[in-house]
N, C-alpha and C positions, 0 to 999 in steps of 0.2 A: 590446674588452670580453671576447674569449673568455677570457683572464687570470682572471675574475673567477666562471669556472663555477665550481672547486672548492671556492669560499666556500659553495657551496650546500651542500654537504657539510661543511664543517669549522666554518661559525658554530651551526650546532645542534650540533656535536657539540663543539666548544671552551665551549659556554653547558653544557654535561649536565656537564662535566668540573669549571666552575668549581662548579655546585650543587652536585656528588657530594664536594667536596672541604670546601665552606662551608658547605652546605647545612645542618647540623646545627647550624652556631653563628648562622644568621640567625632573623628570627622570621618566620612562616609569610606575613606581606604580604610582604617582599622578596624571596623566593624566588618566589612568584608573578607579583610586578613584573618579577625577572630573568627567568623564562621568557616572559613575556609581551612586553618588552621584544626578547628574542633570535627568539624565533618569529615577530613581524611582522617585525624585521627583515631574516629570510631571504624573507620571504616580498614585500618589496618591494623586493629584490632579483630574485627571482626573475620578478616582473610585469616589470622596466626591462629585462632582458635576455631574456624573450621578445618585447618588444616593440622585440627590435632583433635580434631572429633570421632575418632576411632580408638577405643570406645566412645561412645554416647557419654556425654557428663549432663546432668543434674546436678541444680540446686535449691534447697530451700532457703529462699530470702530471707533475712535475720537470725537465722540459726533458729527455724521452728521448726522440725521434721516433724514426719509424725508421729503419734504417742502412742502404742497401741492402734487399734485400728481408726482412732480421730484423728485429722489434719487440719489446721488451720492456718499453716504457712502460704506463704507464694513460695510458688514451685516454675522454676524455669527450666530447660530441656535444651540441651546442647550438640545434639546432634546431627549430619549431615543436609538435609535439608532444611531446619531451622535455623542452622547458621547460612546456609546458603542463602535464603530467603533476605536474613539477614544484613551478611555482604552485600547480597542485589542491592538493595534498599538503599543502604549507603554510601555505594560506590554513585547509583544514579544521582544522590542527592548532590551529593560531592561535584558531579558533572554538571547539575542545571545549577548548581552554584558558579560553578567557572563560566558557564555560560551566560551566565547573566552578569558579571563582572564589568560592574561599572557604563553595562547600557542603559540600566532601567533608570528609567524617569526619575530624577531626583525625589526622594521620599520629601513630605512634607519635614518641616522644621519642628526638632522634640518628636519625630518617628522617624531617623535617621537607621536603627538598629530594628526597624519591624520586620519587617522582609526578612531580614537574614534569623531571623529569633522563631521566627514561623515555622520557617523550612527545618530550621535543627529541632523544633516539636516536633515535626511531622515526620523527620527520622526516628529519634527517639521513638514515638508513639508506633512505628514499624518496623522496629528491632523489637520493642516490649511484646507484638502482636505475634509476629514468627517467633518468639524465643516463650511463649508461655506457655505452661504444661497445665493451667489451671482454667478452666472454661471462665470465670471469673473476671479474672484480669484479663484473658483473652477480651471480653466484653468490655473491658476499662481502658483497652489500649485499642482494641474497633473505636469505641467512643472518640476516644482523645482524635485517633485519626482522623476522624470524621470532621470533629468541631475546627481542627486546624488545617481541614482542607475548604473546610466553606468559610475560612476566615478567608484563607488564599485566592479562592475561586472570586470572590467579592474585593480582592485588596483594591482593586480602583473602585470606589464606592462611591466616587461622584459621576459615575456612570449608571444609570437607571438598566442597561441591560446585564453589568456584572452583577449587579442586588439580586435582578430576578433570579438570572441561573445560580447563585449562591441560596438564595430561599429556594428554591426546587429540590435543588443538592441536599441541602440543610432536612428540608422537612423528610423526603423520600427515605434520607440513610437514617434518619432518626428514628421514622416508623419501623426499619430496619433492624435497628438498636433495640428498640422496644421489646420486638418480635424475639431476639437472642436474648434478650436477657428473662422474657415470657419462659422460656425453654429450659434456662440453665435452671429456674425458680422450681421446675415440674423436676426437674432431674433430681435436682438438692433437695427435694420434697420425696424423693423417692428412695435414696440413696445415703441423702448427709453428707453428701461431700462434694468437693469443686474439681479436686485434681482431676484431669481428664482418664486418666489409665484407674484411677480407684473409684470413678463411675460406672468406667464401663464392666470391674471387676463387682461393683455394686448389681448391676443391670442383672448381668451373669445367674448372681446370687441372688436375687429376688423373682428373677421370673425364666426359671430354665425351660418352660414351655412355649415360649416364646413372648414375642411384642405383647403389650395390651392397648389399650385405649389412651396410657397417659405416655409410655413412651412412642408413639406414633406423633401425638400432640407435642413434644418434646421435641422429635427428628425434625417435626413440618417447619416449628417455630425457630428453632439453629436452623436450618437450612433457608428460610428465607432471608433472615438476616444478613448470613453469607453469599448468599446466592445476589443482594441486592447490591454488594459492593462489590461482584465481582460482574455485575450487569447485565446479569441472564434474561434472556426476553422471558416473563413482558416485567421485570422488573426495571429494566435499561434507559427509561426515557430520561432519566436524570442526565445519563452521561454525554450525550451530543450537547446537550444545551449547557452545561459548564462548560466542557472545552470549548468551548464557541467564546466564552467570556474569559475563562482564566488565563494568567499571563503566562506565556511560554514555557520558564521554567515549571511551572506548575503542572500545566499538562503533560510536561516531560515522565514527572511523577505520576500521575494520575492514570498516565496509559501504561508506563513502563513496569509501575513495580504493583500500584495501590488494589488495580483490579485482579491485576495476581495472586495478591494476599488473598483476595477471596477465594479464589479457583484451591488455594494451598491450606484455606482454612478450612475447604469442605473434604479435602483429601484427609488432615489432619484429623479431623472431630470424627470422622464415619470411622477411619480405623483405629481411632482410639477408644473411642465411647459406644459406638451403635454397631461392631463389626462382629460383636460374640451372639453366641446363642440366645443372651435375652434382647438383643438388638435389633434392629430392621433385617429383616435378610438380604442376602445380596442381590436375587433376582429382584428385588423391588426395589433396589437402590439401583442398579444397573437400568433397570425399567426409566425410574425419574431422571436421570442425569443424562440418559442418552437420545431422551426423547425431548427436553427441557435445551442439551445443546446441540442436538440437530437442526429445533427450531431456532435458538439462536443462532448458529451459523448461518443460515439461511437469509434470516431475515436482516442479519448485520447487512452478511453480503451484495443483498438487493441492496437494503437503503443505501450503502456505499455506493454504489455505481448511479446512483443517479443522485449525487450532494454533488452540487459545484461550488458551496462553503469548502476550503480543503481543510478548517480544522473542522469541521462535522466530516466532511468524507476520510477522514482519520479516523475523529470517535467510530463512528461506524465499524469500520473496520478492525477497531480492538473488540467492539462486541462481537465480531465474524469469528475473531479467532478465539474470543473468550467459547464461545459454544464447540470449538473445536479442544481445546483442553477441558470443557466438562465431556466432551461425549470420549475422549480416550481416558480420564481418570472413570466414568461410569464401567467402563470391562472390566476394572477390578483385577488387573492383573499385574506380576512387576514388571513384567515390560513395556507395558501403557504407560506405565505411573512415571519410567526411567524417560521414555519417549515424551510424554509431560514437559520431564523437569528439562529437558533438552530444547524443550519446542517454546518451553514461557521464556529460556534466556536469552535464548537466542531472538525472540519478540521483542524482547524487552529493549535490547539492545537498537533495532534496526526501529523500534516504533517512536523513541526518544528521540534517536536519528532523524527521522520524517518531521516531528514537533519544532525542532530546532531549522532545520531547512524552511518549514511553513512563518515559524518567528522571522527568519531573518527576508521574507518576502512581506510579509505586515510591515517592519521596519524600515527599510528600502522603498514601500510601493504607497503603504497607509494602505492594503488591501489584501485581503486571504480569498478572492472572488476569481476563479476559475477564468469564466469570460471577461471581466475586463483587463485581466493580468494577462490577456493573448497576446503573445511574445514582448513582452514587457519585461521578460525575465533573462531575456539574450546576454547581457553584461554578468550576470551572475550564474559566468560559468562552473564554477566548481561545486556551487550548490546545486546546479541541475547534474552534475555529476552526479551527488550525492544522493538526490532523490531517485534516480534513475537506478542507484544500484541499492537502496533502499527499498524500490518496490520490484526489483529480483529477489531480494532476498524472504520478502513477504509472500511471494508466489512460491518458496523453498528449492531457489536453484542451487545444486550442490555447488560449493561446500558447504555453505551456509551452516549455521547454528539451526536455523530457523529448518531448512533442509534435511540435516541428521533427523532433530525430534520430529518432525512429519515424518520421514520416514518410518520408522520404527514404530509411530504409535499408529499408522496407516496399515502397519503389517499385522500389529497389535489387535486391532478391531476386524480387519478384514470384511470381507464380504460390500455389498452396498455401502458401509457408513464411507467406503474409499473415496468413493463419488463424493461426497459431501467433502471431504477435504481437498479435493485437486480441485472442485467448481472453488469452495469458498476462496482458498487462495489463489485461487486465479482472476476471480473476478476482483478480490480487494488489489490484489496487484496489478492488474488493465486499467485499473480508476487511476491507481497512482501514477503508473508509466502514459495513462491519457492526459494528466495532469502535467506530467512535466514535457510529453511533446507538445501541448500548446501554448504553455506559462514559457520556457526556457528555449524554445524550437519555434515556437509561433505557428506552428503546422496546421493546416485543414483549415478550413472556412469557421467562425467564430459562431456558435451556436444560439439557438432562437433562443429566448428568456421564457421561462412560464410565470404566470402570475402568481401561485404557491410558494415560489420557491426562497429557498433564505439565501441570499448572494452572497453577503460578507465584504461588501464594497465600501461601504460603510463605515470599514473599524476603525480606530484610532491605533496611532502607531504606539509601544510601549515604551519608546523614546520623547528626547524632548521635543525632537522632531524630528521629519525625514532623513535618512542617515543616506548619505552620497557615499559610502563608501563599508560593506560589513565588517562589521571588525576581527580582527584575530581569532580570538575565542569560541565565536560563534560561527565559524567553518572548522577550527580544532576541535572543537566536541565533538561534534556528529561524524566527523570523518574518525575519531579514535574509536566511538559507540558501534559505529559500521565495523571497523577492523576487529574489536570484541565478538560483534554477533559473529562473524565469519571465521575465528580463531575458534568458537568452540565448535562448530564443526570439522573446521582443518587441523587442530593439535590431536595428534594420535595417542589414541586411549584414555582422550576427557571424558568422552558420551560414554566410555564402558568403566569411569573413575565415577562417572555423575546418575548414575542406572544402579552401579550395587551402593553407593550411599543410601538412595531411594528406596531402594528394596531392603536393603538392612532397616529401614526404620518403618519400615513397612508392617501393619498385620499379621503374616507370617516370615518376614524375618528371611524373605526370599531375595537370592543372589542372580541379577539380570545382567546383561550385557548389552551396548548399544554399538553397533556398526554398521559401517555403507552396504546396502548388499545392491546389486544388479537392480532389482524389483524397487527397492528406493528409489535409488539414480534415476531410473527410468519413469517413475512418477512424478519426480522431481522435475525433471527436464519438458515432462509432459504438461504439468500444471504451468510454468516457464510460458513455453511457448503457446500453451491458448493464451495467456496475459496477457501476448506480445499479439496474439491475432486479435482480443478481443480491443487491444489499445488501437492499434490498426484501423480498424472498423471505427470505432468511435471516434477517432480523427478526421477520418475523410465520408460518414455521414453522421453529421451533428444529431438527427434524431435519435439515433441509438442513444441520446444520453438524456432525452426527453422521456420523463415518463409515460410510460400507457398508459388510458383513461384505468387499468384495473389495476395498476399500483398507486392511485393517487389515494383513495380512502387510505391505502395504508400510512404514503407519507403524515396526511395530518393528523394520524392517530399524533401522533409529536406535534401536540399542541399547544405547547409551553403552557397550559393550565395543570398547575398544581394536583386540582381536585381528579382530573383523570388519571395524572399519574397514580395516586393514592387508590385509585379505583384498580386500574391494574394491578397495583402490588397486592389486595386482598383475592382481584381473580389467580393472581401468580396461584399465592398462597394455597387456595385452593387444590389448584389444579395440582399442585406439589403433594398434596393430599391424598388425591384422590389415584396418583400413580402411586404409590406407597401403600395405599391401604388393604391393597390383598393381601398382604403378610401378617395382618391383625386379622382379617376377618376368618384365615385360614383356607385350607382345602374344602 
């Protein structure tokens, strides 16, 4: 069946080709039928062949293996978390496809088939990126990702605020792209080769005494690449200001699967390339990833709770918990890494969920603004359902998806970093359970405005107009995306099917298990209810959701200026540097 990995990449993107070429002459059901049609069918694809990825399959594309010890094939990897990744990827697109079904705005005339031709690149381009064994094309399908998320993030282009956050988006992952393919340039300068496992078996053999000077400059440069698309502070200022602009479906993508890729591309490169003896070592990769997403949790988590934007007070909150799967993939252990894969699906699932609930309040209201949507939201009861048991799930109340993998990569890390995850998801879950008692419930006295702040009153609907009524669709996604995140916690023996995949393809080839213990549940339920206390409090006194004059410098670091973003991402870089660089300079 390995024969069959490249279709993961070539049927979304053979489907974007036919639309880009017909799209114009079909009428707007057929073209949704064909991406609808092509996108499940990668996508059940993608389920038959991880569920035959025991063994691991490889392939070299075109039939170029290697020759002796030259390779200059693509090289694809079919193993349980790369297919996984992959599934993700396509099962979410499949869903902001159905989801978007026939609300959005009529596309102009002769760009009937754009939208849907978009989203099938952007799959494709994230089945290529999880499914590539070659640092190379990993970098050609980060790109591709990239160019066809800032196409997306800007599809309304006669809006001057979708331009800007797509130019942010645009310039910040490009300098990104840069930075990775800086890196692969030092590696292949070093080694002669791309595949990622005949790097690291290069590394090995050229420096057994350890890192030097160019493979440190190599780790810094891959990893901030990765690190910027999976929005590691201070790399992150890109991602609130897109989803602020992108159209629903997109952010569905954007939080659900795309930031992910990065968190799974930096798991993937450290244990394939940089994890042997001429590599980084581990205390200094443990050092930068747990210090890099402690701050990011943290600092998600604050900006969350004080966004009354609710799609900013979302991005935020994907960055809370992006710093929480770098700080348990930095332990370096396979029960971190099982607890990981447990805790991004179960994300993924309930944060796509929250995107779509937040779309279908823009549609309904012409508004995503916390305070003017005060009880505004009463008739759209099932979506306040929805969001309600969304931001439980984001706090990790058992059984959740989201719940298992916090647990277990809480037990994982132990010690203080625990605190860090029962505050962060507790506070991004209080913002959203504050959220929907005042938008759907109307509760508490309607809070004072600061003049900082970004409201989101403003936006235009994605519709052609006010929609009186939401449609189908758009309450069956996010209630089947809920029922998903909460099934991989409740089917018995997913987390301990989804842990030794992870750890089979793991560095050392280590066999882990993931289960509820007492000590989860109970952190579980703990994090839950500060949620529910701190949502509480923020209800009935508005100031709690006012800034303190000593968080405000921090808000405007998020200054939609381009040039500081860019300034951060070189301080990132640094600082990435300079946790790393004891292992060069030695004892």
């Amino acid at each position: 069946m390995r024969h069959l990995l490249p279709l993961l990449v070539a049927l979304p993107l053979l489907g974007a080709a036919l639309l880009a070429a017909t799209g114009r002459r079909l009428p707007r059901i057929a073209v949704e039928i064909t991406g609808f049609v092509v996108s499940g069918g990668t996508a059940a694809l993608a389920l038959v062949l991880l569920l035959n990825s025991a063994p691991p399959m490889t392939e070299w594309v075109g039939a170029w293996p290697p020759a002796g010890r030259e390779s200059v094939g693509i090289l694809v990897v079919g193993d349980g978390p790369a297919l996984g990744m992959a599934t993700l990827a396509s099962l979410l697109t499949l869903s902001a496809l159905a989801y978007s079904w026939r609300y959005f705005d009529a596309p102009p005339h002769g760009l009937t088939g754009a939208f849907t031709a978009l989203m099938l690149v952007f799959q494709g381009a994230m089945c290529g990126f999880a499914l590539a064994g070659d640092l190379f094309n990993a970098f050609v399908f980060f790109e591709l990702m990239s160019v066809v998320a800032y196409a997306l993030t800007g599809y309304r282009i006669d809006e001057a605020k979708a331009v800007q956050g797509a130019l942010t988006f645009g310039i910040v992952n490009s300098l990104g792209a840069y930075a990775l393919l800086m890196g692969i340039a030092l590696l292949y300068a070093r080694t002669g080769e791309l595949a990622m496992a005949r790097i690291g078996h290069g590394l090995d053999a050229a420096g057994p005494g350890g890192p030097d000077a160019l493979v440190l400059a190599s780790f810094v440069l891959v990893l901030t690449g990765l690190l910027v698309k999976a929005a590691a502070v201070p790399f992150h200022f890109w991602l609130p200001d897109a989803h602020a602009v992108a159209p629903t479906p997109v952010c569905m993508l954007l939080s659900g699967v795309m930031v992910e890729l990065g968190a799974y591309g930096v798991w993937r490169v450290y244990g394939t390339v940089f994890a042997g003896p001429g590599g980084i070592p581990a205390a200094d990769l443990t050092r930068a990833l747990v210090t890099l997403g402690a701050l990011t949790a943290v600092t998600g988590a604050v900006m969350c709770w004080y966004q009354r934007h609710i799609k900013r007070l979302l991005a935020y909150s994907t960055v809370a918990h992006t710093g929480l799967f770098l700080v348990g993939l930095g332990v370096l252990t396979p029960e971190a890494d099982g607890g990981v894969a447990l805790y991004l699906l179960g994300h993924a699932g309930v944060k796509a969920a929250l995107f779509a609930c937040a779309g279908a309040l823009l549609d309904r209201f012409g508004s995503v603004d916390e305070h003017s949507l005060h009880g505004r939201g009463r008739p759209l009861r099932a979506t306040g359902v929805m969001c309600a048991v969304g931001a439980l799930g984001l706090a990790g109340l058992p059984p959740f998806g989201t719940a298992l993998g916090k647990a277990v990569t809480e037990e994982a890390v132990g010690g203080p970093l625990t605190v860090v995850y029962v505050a962060a998801s507790a506070i991004t879950a209080g913002a959203v359970l504050r959220v929907t008692a005042r938008v759907f419930l109307g509760l508490g006295p309607r809070p004072r405005d600061a003049e900082y702040e970004t409201s989101g009153s403003d936006e235009e609907p994605e519709t052609t107009g006010l929609l009186s009524r939401i449609p189908d669709t758009m309450t069956t996604v996010p209630a089947v995306l809920l029922a998903a995140a909460l099934a991989v916690g409740a089917v018995p023996g997913f987390g301990t099917l989804v842990a030794r995949s992870v750890g089979r393809a793991g560095p050392g080839g280590a066999h882990a298990a993931a289960h509820w213990t007492a000590h989860g549940v109970l952190l579980g339920v703990a994090s839950t209810v500060l949620a529910v206390a701190l949502a509480g409090l923020a209800v009935t006194r508005p100031d709690w959701t006012a800034a303190p004059g000593w968080a405000a410098p921090a808000r405007r670091l998020q200054s939609g200026h381009v040039g500081d973003y860019v300034a951060w991402l070189l301080v990132g870089t640094t600082v990435l540097g300079a946790l790393a660089l004891p292992g060069v300079l030695g004892p």
